[in-house]
N, C-alpha and C positions, 0 to 999 in steps of 0.2 A: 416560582422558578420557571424559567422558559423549557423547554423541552422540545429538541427537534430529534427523530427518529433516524432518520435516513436523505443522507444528502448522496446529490447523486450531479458530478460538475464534466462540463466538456471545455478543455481548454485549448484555444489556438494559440500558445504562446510556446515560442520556442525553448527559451528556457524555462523549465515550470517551478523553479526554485520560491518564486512570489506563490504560486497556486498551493504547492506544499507547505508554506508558512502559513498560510491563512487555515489550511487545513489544519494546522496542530493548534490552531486558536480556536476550531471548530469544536474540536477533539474534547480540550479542556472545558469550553462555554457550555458546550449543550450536551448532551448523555448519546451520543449517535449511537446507535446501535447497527447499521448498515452504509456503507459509504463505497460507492461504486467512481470509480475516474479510468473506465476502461480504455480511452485513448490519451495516459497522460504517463508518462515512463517513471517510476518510481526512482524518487532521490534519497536515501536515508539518512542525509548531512542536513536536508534540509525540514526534518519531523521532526516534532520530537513524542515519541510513542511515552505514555506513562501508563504504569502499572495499573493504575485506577480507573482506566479505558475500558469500558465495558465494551467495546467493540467485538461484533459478533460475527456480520459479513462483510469482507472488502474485495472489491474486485478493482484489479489494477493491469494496465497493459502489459509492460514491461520491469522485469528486476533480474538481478544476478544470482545465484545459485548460494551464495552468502547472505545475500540480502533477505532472499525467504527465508533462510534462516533465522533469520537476524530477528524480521519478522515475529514469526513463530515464538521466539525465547521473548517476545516486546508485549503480546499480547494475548493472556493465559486465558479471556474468554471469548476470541475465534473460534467461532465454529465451521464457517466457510471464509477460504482463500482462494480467490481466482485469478489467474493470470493469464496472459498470452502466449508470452514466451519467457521462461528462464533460460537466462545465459549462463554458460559454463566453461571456465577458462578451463581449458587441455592443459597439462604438465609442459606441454610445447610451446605455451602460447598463446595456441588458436583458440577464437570461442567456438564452442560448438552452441546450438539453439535448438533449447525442447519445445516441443509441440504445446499448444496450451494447456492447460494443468490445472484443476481444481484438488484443494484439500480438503477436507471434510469430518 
């Protein structure tokens, strides 16, 4: 069995929908246990997180305040989650934008 530990991708692609697809084949193929794509905006239509994901750290630029959520309930053995910025839609509307954020 192959085994890669830790990928770590920088994508110049506008929409990173292709970069997230390739990642959930990564996911599945090799036992990652760290996967860093700090300038790449997090898509959650385009992963597909499975329960058997021993994923432990991920660092991601940007996600929505659902999404880490979403996150979090996807993948019960993180231990570190890092991000840029979480967005947060206001009851109004507006987003507001948190500071970067690591979980732990």
């Amino acid at each position: 069995m192959t085994s890669l530990t830790s990928l770590s991708i920088k994508s110049n692609e506008d929409k990173h929908s292709r970069t997230w697809s390739l990642i959930s084949s990564a996911l599945v193929q090799w036992n990652l246990k760290t996967l860093c794509m700090t300038n790449v905006n997090y898509e959650n239509n385009n992963i597909l997180w499975t329960v058997q994901s021993h994923l432990q750290n991920l660092m991601i630029r940007d996600c929505t305040y659902e999404q880490y959520f979403f996150i979090l309930n996807q993948l019960p053995c993180l231990k570190t989650f890092a991000i840029r910025d979480c967005l947060v839609k206001h009851t109004n509307g507006k987003s507001l934008i948190s500071a970067t954020s690591t979980f732990q």
